[in-house]
Short mmCIF file of the C-alpha atoms (twelve columns), coordinates in Angstrom:
data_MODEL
# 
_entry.id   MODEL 
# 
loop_
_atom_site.group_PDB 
_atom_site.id 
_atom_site.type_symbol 
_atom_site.label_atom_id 
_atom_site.label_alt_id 
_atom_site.label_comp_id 
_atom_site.label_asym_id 
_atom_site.label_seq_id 
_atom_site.Cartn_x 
_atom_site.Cartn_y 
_atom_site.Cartn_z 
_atom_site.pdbx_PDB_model_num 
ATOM 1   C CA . UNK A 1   8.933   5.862   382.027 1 
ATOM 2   C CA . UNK A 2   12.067  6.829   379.275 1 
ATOM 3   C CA . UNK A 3   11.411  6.717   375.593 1 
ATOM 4   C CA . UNK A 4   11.359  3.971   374.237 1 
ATOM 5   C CA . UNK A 5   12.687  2.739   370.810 1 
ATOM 6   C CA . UNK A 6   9.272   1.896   369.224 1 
ATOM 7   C CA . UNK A 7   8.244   5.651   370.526 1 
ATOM 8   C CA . UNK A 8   9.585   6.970   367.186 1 
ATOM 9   C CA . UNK A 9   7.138   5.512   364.781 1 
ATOM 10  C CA . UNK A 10  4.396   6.697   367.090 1 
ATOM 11  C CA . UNK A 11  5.804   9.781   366.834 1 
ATOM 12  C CA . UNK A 12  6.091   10.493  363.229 1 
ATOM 13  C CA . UNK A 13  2.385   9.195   362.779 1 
ATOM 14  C CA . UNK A 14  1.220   11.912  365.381 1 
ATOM 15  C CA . UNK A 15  3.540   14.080  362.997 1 
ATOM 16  C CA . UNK A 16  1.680   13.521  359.750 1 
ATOM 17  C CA . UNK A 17  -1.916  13.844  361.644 1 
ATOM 18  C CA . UNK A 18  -0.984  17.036  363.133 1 
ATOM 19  C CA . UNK A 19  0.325   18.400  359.752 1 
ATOM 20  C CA . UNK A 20  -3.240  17.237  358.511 1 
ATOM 21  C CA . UNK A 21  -5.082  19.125  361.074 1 
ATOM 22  C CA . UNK A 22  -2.803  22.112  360.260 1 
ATOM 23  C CA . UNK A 23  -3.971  22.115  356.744 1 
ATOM 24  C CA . UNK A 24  -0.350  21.739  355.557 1 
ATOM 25  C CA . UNK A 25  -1.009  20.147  351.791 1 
ATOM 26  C CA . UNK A 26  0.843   16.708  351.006 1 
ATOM 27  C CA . UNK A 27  4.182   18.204  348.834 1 
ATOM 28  C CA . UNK A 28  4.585   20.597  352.032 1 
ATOM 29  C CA . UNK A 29  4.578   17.516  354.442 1 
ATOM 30  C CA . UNK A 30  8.482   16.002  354.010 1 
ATOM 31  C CA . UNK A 31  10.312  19.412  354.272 1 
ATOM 32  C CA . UNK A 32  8.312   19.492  357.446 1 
ATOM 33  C CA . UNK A 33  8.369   16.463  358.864 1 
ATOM 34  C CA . UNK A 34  12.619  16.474  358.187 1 
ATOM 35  C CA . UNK A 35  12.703  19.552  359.983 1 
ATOM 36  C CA . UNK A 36  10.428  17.236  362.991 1 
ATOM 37  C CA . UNK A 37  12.807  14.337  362.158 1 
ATOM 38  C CA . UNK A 38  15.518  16.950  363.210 1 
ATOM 39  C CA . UNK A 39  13.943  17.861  366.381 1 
ATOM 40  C CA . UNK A 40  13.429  14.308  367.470 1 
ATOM 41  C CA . UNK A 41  16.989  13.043  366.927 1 
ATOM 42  C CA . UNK A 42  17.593  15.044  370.133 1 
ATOM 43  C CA . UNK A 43  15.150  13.562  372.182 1 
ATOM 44  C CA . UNK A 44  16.489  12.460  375.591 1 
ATOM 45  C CA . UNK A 45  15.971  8.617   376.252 1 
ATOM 46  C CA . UNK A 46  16.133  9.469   379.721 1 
ATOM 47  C CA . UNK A 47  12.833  11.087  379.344 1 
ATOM 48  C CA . UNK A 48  9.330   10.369  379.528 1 
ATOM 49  C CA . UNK A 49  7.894   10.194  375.868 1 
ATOM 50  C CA . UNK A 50  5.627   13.475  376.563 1 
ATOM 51  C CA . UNK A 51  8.779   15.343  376.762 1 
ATOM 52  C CA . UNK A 52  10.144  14.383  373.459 1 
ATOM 53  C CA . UNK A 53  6.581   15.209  372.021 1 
ATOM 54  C CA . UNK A 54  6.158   18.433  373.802 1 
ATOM 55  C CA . UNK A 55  9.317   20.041  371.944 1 
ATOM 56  C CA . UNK A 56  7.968   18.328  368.609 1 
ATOM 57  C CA . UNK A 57  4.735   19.743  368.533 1 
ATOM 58  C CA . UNK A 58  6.251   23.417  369.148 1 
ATOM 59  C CA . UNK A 59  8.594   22.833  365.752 1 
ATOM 60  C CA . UNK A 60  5.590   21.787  364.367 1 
ATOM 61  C CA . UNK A 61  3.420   25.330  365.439 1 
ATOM 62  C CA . UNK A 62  6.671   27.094  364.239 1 
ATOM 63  C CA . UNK A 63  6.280   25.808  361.087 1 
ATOM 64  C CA . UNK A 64  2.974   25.976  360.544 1 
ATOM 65  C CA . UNK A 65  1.929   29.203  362.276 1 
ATOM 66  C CA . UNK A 66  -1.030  28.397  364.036 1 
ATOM 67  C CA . UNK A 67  -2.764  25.916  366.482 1 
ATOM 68  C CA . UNK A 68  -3.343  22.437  364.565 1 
ATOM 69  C CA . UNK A 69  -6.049  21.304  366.733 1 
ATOM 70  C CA . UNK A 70  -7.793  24.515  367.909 1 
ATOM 71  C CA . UNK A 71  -10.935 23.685  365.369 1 
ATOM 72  C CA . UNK A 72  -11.375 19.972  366.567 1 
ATOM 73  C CA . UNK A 73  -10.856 20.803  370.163 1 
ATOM 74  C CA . UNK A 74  -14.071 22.959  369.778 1 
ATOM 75  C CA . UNK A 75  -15.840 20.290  367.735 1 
ATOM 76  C CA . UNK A 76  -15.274 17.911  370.484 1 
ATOM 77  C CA . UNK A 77  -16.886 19.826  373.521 1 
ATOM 78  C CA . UNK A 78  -19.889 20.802  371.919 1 
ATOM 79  C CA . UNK A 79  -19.888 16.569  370.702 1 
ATOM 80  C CA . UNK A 80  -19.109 16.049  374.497 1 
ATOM 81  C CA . UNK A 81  -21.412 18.414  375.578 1 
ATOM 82  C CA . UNK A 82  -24.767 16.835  374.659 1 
ATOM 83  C CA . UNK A 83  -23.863 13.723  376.447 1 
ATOM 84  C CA . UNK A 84  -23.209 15.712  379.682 1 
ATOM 85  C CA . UNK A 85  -27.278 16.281  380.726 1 
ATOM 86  C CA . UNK A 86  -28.129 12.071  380.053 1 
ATOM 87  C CA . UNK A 87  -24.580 11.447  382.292 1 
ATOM 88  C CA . UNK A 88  -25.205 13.738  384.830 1 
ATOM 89  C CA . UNK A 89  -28.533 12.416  385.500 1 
ATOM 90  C CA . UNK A 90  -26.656 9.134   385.798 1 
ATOM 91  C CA . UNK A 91  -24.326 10.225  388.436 1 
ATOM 92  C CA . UNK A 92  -27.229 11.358  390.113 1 
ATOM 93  C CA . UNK A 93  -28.730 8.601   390.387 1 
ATOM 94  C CA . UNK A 94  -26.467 6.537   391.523 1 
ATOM 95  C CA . UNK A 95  -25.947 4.104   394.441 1 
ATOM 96  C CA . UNK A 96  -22.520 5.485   394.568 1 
ATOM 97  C CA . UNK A 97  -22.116 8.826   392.436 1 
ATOM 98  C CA . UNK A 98  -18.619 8.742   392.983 1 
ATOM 99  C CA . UNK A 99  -17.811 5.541   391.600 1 
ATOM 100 C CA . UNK A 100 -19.978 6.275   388.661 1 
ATOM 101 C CA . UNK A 101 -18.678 9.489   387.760 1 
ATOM 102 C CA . UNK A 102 -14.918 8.493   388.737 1 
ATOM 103 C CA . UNK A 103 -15.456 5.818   385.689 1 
ATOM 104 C CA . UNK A 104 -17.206 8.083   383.466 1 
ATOM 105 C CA . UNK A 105 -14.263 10.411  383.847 1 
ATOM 106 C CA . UNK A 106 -11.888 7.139   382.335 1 
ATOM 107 C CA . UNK A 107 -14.209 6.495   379.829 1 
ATOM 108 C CA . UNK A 108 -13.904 10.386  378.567 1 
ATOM 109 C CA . UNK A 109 -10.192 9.778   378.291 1 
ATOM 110 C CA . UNK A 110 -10.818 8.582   374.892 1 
ATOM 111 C CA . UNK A 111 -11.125 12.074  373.367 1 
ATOM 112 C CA . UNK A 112 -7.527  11.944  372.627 1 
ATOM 113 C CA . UNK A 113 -6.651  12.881  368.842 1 
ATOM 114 C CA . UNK A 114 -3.027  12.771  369.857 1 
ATOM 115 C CA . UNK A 115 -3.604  9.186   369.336 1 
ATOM 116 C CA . UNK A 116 -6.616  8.360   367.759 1 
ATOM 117 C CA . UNK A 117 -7.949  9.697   364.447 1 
ATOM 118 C CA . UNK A 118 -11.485 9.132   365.679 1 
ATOM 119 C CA . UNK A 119 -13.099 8.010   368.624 1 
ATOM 120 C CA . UNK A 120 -16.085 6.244   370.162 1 
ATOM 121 C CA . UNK A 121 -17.507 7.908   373.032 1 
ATOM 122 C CA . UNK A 122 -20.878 5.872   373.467 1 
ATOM 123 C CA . UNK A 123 -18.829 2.288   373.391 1 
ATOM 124 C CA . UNK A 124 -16.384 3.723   375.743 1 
ATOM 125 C CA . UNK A 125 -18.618 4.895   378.360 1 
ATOM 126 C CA . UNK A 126 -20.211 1.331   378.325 1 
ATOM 127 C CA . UNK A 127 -17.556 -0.607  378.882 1 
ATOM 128 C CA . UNK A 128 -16.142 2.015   381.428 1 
ATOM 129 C CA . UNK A 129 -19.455 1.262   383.540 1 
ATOM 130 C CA . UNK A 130 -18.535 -2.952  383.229 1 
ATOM 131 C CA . UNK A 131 -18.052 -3.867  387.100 1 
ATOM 132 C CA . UNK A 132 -14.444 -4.342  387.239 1 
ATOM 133 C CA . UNK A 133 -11.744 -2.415  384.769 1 
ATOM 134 C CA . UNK A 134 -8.156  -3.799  384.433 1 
ATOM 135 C CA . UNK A 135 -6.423  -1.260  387.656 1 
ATOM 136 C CA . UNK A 136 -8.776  -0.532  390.045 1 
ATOM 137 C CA . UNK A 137 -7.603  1.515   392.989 1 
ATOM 138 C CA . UNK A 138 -11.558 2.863   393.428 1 
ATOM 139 C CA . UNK A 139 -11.600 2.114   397.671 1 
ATOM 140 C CA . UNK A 140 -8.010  4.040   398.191 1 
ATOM 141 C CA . UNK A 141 -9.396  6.544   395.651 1 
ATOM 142 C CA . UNK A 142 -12.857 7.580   397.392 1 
ATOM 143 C CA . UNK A 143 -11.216 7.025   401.479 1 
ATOM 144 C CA . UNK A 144 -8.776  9.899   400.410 1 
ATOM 145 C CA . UNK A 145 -11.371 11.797  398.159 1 
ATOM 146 C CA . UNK A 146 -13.269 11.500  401.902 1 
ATOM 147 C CA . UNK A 147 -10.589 12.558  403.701 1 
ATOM 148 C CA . UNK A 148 -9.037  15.308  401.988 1 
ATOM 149 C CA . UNK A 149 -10.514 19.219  402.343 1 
ATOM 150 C CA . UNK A 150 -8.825  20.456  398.346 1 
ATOM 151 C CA . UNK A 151 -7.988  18.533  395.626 1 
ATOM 152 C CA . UNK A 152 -6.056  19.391  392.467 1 
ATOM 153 C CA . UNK A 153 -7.679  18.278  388.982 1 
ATOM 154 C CA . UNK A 154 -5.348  17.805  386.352 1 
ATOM 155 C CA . UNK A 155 -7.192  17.956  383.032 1 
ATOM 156 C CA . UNK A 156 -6.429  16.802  380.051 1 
ATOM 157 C CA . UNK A 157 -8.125  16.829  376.584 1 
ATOM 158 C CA . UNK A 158 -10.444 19.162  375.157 1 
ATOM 159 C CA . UNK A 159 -14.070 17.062  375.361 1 
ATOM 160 C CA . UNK A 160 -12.424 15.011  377.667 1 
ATOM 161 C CA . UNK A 161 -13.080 17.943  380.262 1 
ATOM 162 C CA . UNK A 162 -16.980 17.651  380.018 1 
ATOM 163 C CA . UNK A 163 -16.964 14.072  381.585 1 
ATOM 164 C CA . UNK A 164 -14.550 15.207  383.988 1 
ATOM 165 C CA . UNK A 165 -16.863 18.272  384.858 1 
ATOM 166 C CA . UNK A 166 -18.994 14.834  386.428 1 
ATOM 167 C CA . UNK A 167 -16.401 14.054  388.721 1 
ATOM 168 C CA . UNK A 168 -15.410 17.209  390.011 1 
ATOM 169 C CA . UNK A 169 -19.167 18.170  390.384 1 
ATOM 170 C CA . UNK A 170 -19.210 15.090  392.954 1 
ATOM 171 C CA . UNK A 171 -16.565 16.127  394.512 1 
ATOM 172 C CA . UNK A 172 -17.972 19.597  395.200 1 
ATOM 173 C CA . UNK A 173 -21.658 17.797  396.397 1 
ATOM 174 C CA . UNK A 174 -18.603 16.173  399.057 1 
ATOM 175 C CA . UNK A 175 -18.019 19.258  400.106 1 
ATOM 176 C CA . UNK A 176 -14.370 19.604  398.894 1 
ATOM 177 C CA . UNK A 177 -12.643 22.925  397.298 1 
ATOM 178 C CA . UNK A 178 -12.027 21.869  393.971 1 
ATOM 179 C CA . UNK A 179 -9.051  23.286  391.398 1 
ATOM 180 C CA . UNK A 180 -8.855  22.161  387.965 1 
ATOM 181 C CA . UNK A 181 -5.777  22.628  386.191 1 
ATOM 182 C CA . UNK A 182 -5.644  23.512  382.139 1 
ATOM 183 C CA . UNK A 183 -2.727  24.251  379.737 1 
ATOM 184 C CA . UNK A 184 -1.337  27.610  379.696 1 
ATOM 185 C CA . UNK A 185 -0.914  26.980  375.695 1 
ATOM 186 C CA . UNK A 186 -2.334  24.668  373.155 1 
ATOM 187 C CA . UNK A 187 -0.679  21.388  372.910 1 
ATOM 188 C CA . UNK A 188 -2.630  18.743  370.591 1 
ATOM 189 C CA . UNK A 189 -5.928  18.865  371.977 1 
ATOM 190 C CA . UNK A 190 -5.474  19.369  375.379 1 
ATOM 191 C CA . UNK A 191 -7.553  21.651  377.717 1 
ATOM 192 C CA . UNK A 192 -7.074  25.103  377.998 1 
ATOM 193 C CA . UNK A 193 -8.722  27.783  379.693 1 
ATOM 194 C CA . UNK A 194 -10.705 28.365  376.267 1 
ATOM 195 C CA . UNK A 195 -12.134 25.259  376.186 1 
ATOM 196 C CA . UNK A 196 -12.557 25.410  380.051 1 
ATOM 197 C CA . UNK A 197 -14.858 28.449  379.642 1 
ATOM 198 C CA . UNK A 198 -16.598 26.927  376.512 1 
ATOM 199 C CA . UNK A 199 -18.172 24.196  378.569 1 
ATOM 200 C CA . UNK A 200 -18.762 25.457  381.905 1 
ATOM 201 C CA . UNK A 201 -15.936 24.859  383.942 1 
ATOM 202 C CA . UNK A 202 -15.308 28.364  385.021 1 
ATOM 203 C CA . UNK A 203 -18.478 28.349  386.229 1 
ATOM 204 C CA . UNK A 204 -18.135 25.072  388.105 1 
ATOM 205 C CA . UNK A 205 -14.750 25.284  389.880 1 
ATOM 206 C CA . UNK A 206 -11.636 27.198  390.452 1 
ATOM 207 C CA . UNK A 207 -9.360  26.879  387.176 1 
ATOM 208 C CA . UNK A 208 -5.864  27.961  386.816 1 
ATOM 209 C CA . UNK A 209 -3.340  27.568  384.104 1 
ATOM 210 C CA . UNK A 210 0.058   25.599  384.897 1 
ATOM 211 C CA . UNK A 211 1.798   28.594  382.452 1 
ATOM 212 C CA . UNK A 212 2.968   25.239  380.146 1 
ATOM 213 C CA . UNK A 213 2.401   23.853  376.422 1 
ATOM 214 C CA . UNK A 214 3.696   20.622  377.149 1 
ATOM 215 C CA . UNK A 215 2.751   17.390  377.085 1 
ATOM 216 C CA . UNK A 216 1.403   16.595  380.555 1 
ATOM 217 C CA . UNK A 217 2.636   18.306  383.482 1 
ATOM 218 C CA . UNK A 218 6.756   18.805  383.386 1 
ATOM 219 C CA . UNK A 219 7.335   20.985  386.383 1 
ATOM 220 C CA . UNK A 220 10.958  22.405  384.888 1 
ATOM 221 C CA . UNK A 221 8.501   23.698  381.930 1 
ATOM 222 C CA . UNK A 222 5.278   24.932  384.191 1 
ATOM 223 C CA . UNK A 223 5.178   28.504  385.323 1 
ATOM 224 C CA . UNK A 224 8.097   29.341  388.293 1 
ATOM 225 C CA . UNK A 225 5.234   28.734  391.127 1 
ATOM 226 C CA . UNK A 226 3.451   25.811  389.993 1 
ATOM 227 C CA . UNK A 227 5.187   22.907  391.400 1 
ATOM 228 C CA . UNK A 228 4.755   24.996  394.810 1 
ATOM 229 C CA . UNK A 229 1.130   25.086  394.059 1 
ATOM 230 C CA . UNK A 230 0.993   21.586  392.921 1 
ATOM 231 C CA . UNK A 231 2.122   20.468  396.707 1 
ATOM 232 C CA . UNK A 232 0.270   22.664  398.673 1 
ATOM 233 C CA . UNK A 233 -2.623  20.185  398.032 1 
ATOM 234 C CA . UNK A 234 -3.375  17.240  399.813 1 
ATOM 235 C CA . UNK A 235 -4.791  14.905  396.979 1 
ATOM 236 C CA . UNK A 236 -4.479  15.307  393.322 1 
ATOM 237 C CA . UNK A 237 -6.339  13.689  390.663 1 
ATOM 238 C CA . UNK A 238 -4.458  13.356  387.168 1 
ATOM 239 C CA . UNK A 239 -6.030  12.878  384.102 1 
ATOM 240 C CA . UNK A 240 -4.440  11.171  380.693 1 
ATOM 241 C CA . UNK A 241 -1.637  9.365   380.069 1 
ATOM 242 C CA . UNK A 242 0.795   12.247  379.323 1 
ATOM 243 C CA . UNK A 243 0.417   12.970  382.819 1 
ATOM 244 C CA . UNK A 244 1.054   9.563   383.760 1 
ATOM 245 C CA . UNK A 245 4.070   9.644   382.044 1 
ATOM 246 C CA . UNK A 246 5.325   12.703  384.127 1 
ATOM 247 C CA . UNK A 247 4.192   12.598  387.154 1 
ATOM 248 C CA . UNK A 248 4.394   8.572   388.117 1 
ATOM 249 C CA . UNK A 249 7.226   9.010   390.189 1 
ATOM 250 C CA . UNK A 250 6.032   12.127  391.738 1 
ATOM 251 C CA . UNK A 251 5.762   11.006  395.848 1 
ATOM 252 C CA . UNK A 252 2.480   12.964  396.743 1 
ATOM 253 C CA . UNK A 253 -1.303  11.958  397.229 1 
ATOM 254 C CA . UNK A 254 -2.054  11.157  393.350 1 
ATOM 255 C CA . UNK A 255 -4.484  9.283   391.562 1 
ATOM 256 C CA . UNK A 256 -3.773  8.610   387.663 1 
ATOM 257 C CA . UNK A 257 -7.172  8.250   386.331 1 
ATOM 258 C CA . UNK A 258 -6.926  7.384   382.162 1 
ATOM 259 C CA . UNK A 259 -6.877  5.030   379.482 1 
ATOM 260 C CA . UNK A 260 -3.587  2.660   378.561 1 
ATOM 261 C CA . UNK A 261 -3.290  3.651   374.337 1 
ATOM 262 C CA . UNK A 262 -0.175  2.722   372.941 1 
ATOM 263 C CA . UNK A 263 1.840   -0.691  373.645 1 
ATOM 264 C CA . UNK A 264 4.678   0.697   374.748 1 
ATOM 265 C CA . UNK A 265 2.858   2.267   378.151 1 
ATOM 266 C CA . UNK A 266 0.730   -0.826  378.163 1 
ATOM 267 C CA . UNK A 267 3.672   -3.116  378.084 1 
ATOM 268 C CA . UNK A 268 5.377   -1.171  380.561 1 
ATOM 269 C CA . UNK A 269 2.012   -1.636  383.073 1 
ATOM 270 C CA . UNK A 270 1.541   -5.543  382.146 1 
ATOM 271 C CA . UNK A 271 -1.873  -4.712  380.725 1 
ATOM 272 C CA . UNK A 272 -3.354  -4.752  377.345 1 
ATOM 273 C CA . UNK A 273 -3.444  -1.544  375.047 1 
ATOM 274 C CA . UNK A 274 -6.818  -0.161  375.551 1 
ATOM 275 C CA . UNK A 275 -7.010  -0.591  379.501 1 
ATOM 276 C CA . UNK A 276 -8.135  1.304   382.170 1 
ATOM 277 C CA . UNK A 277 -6.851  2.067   384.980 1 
ATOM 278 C CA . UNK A 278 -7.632  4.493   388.365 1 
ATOM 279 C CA . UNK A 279 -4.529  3.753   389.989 1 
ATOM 280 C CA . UNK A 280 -2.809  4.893   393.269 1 
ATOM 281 C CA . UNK A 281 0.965   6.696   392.668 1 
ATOM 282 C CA . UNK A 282 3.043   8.297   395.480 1 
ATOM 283 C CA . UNK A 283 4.471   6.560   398.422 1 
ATOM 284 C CA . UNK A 284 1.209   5.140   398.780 1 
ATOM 285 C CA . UNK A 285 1.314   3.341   395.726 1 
ATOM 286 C CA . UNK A 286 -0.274  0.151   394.829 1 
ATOM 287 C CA . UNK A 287 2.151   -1.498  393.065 1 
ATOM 288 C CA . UNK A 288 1.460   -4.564  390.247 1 
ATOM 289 C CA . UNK A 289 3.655   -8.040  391.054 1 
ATOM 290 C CA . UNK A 290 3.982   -9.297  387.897 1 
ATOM 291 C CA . UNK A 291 4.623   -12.922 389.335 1 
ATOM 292 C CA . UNK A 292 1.459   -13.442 390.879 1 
ATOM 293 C CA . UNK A 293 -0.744  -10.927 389.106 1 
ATOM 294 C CA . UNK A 294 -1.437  -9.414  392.371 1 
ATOM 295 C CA . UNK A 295 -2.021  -5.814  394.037 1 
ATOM 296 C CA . UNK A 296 0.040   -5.011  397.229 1 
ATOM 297 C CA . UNK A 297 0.996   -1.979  398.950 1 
ATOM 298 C CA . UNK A 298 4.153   0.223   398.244 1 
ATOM 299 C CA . UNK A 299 6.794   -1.638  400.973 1 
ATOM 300 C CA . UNK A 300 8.042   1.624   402.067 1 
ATOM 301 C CA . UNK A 301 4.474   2.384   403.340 1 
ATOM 302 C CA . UNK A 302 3.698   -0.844  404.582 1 
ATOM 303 C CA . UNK A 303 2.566   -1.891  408.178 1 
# 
C-alpha cells in the first residue's frame, strides 16, 4: 500500500494536532509546519504512508524537543483502564472468550489520536460486539490461535493496549507463550514499554521492544535482530492500521486485527471508512474479489 496523493492533506492535519499536543503556540506553527512541508516533499510514493509519517513525526520531536503525546498516552490508559474489570468479566463469561475478546481488541483500536481528535470507546465496543463486522477471518483466526504453541502481539496505541491485555489473557488461559511487542520510542501515541508497565502488561506477558519509533513495524528501521525474531514465531497477531500498512505483504502466519480510518486505506480494501476488519495476510491470505463481493482463499495456497 504506496502513498497516495490524498495522503498529504491527512498528513498536514496530523501535523497541526501534533504541534497542538506539543504546546507549540499558533505564530510558532507555519515556520514549523514548512520545515514538515520540507520533510514530506521527500516522501517515497513507493512507500507505505506510515513510512512517510514516521520520518515526519521525528522533524516534528526535533523541533519541538519533547514527546507530543506522552501526557495523553497516560490519560488514555488510566480512561482505558476502568473499562478493563466490566470487559474482562465479559470475556469470562463468554460462550466463546476468544471471539469476544478478539472483537473487543478491534473495538480498542479506536484509541488512535493519530487520527482522531477524540474518541468513543463505549459506542465502539458496542458495535464491535454486533454479530458480523465488515472482514471477518474469526474461524482461520482461532484454528491457528489453536494450533500454534507462541504467538507474537504487535501492539499498537497507548489505551489501545488495555483491551488488547483481553485477548492476550485468552490466549494465555489457551495455554500459548505469549510476546507482546511495544515501540522502542514514542511515536504519536503508540505503546511503549512505559505505557506497557503502566497497565499491567509486564505483569501479564513477555514484552519486548522492536528498538523502532516508527510508524508500525518497518523491519529496515527495527533493531538489527528483530525481523529474525519476528519469524521465529509461528503466528502473529498485528494490531492498527500502521501495521497493516507495513506488514500486508509480509508472507508469514499474520492476522491484522484493527479499524479501517481514513478513505484512502478504506478505498484501497473496498470497505467503508470506519470498518473492521480481523483479516488473514500471508500466503494464507483470504483475499476480497471485488466482482462478486466474495471471500476466497489465496490461489497460491489453494487445494
Amino acid at each position: 500500500m504506496n502513498v497516495h496523493p490524498d495522503c498529504f492533506a491527512c498528513f498536514m492535519k496530523q501535523a497541526v494536532a501534533t504541534l497542538g499536543y506539543a504546546g507549540v503556540a499558533d505564530e510558532g506553527k507555519p515556520d514549523m509546519l514548512k520545515a514538515v512541508l520540507a520533510e514530506l516533499s521527500t516522501a517515497d510514493m513507493h512507500e507505505p504512508p506510515a513510512y512517510a509519517t514516521t520520518f515526519m513525526y521525528r522533524k516534528i520531536k526535533e523541533l519541538t524537543g519533547r514527546d507530543p503525546y506522552s501526557e495523553i498516552k497516560r490519560t488514555y490508559n488510566d480512561e482505558a483502564m476502568k473499562f478493563y474489570r466490566a470487559l474482562r468479566a465479559s470475556v469470562k463469561a463468554a460462550e466463546d472468550p476468544l471471539w469476544n475478546a478478539a472483537r473487543l481488541a478491534i473495538a480498542g483500536n479506536i484509541i488512535d489520536f493519530g487520527i482522531y481528535s477524540s474518541v468513543d470507546i463505549e459506542g465502539t465496543v458496542k458495535r464491535a460486539m454486533k454479530p458480523t463486522i465488515e472482514v471477518d477471518d474469526y474461524p482461520a483466526f482461532k484454528a491457528e490461535a489453536e494450533r500454534a504453541d507462541r504467538i507474537l502481539y504487535l501492539m499498537d496505541n497507548a489505551g489501545e493496549c488495555v483491551f488488547d491485555m483481553l485477548l492476550i489473557e485468552v490466549l494465555i488461559d489457551m495455554g500459548k507463550d505469549v510476546t507482546a511487542v511495544v515501540k522502542g520510542g514514542p511515536v504519536i501515541n503508540d505503546a511503549t514499554m512505559d505505557d506497557a508497565r503502566q497497565v499491567g502488561l509486564t505483569e501479564l506477558c513477555a514484552v519486548v521492544d522492536n528498538g523502532s519509533d516508527a510508524v508500525g513495524t518497518i523491519f529496515s528501521l527495527c533493531r538489527a535482530d528483530f525481523k529474525d525474531f519476528f519469524d521465529s514465531f509461528p503466528m502473529i497477531i498485528s494490531k492498527g492500521q500502521g501495521n497493516f500498512e507495513t506488514l500486508q505483504k509480509v508472507d508469514k502466519n499474520i492476522f491484522f486485527l484493527f479499524q479501517a480510518k481514513c478513505d484512502v486505506i478504506a478505498n484501497a480494501l473496498g470497505l467503508e471508512n470506519g470498518a473492521m476488519l480481523l483479516k488473514r495476510g500471508g500466503a494464507n491470505q483470504m483475499v476480497l474479489d471485488k466482482g462478486y463481493g466474495l471471500w476466497y482463499y489465496n490461489r497460491r495456497t489453494n487445494s
